[in-house]
Residue, then its C-alpha position, 0 to 999 in steps of 0.5 A: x248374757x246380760x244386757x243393760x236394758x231401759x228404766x221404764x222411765x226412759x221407755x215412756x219419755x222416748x215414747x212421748x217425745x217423739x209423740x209415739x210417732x216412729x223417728x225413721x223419716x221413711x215410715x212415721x207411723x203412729x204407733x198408738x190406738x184405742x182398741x176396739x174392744x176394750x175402752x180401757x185398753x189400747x193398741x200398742x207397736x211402738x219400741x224403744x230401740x237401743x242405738x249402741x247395742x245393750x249387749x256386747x254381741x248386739x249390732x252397733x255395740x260400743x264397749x267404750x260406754x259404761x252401762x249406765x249410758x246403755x241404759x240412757x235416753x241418750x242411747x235410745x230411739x222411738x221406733x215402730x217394731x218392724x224399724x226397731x228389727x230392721x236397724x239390727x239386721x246384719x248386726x246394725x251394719x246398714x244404720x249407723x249409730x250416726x244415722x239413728x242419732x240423725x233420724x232422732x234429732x230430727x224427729x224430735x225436732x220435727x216433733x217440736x216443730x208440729x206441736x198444736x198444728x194441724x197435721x194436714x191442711x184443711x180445705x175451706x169450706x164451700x160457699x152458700x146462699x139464700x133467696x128471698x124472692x122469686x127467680x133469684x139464683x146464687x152459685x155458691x164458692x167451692x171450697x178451697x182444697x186442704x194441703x201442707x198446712x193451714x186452712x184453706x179460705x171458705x167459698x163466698x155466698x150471698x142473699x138476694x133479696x128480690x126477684x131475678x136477683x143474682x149472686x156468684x160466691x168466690x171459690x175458698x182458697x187453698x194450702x200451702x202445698x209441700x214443694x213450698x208453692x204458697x195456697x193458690x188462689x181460687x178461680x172465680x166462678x165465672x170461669x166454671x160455668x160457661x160465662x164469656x171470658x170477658x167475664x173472667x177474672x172476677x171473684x178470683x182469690x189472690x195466691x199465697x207467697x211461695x217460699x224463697x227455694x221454691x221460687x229459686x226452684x223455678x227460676x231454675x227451671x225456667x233456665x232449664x228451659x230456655x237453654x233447651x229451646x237454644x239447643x233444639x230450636x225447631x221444639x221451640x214452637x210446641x214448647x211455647x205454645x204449651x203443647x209440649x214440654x221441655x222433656x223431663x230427661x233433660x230437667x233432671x239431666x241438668x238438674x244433676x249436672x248442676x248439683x241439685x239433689x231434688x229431682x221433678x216427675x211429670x204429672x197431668x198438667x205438667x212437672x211436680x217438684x218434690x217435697x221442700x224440705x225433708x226431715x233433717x235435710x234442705x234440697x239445694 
């Protein structure tokens, strides 16, 4: 049986408008390497998949489409090989043609969205310094931590110039992180070795601005939280004083109850908040 396969043409601009990144949201693996061996060749694993079947018996085969739009870009996808065989598993039945339309938009625009960016933050550098004299003592910043997006600040330094001179660096700040926290500023150093807390404060970096869901996503919490001591006063005190917490249980219990489609987990010091924004989807 003959099946309307992809010009060539079609292959490589699918490949590259999704910048040879598979489109399922779940997977996004680059699907393009140099190879080791050989500098004029490279690894490849990318395909380009069909979304109606290029076949009459293929999954998700649609007979009121001529063979030329079978052929077309608009009836293709960007996948890895192990996606492009998982979409055609029980003939197509668990992805949709309106799925993978869905996964290749977004993408796209993801895609778009990304371009000349970094991919991942970047933590700042750490803080130096330079003694020019005897006894002098600098305590360089520490470089701020890589999130979401950006560059994270470069730690302070300093020169002293003279005897039993000091200098203390501040810290770099961070990035955004992908729950939509805006880059946290760093703590000052003071507050890392060993001075008193009258002294702490100082060199302490202001935060980013938290995007507007975030900040409804704590305001949210926060309700949460004040409904749950209403309704178990004698937890109150422990709660308040930090050394428990408001069960997760009961945040994501409400958080169905209420509608809300994102979810928390408990982590070291306390709940994380999934990713903001999905590809193709906003949480509530």
């Amino acid at each position: 049986m003959s099946r309307d396969e992809f010009p060539k043409l079609v292959i490589d601009v699918l490949g590259k408008r999704a910048a040879f990144i598979c489109s399922n949201p779940d997977c996004r693996k680059l699907t393009i390497a140099p190879s080791a061996d050989d500098p004029e060749k490279f690894l490849y694993i990318g395909k380009a998949a069909h979304i109606c079947a290029a076949s009459r018996n293929g999954p998700r085969f649609d007979a009121s489409i001529t063979e030329v739009e079978r052929r077309s870009i608009s009836n293709g996808i960007f996948l890895c090989g192990n996606c492009a065989d998982m979409i055609d598993k029980n003939q197509g039945i668990d992805f949709s043609v309106g799925r993978l339309r869905t996964w290749k938009d977004a993408h796209e625009v993801w895609v778009a969205g990304n371009l000349n960016k970094s991919p991942t933050g970047v933590g700042g550098e750490g803080g130096s310094g330079i003694v020019n004299g005897n006894r002098g003592v600098v305590i360089g910043g520490r470089g701020g931590s890589g999130g979401v997006a950006g560059i994270g600040g470069k730690g302070g330094g300093g020169i002293v110039n003279g005897d039993d001179g000091l200098v203390i660096g501040v810290h770099g700040g961070c990035c955004a992180t992908a729950d939509g926290r805006g880059g946290r500023g760093a703590r000052g150093p003071t507050e890392r070795v060993g001075f008193s807390t009258e002294m702490w404060g100082y060199g302490r970096g202001g935060s980013g601005a938290n995007s507007p869901e975030y900040e409804a996503r704590i305001e949210t919490l926060r309700i949460f939280r004040t409904e749950y001591m209403t309704r178990f006063p004698d937890d109150a005190p422990y709660i308040n004083s930090g050394i428990e917490q408001v069960p997760v249980d009961w945040i994501n219990q409400r958080l169905a109850e209420c509608g809300k489609d994102w979810r928390v987990t408990i982590g070291l010091d306390g709940y994380i908040l999934p990713a903001l924004i999905d590809v193709g989807h906003t949480s509530r």
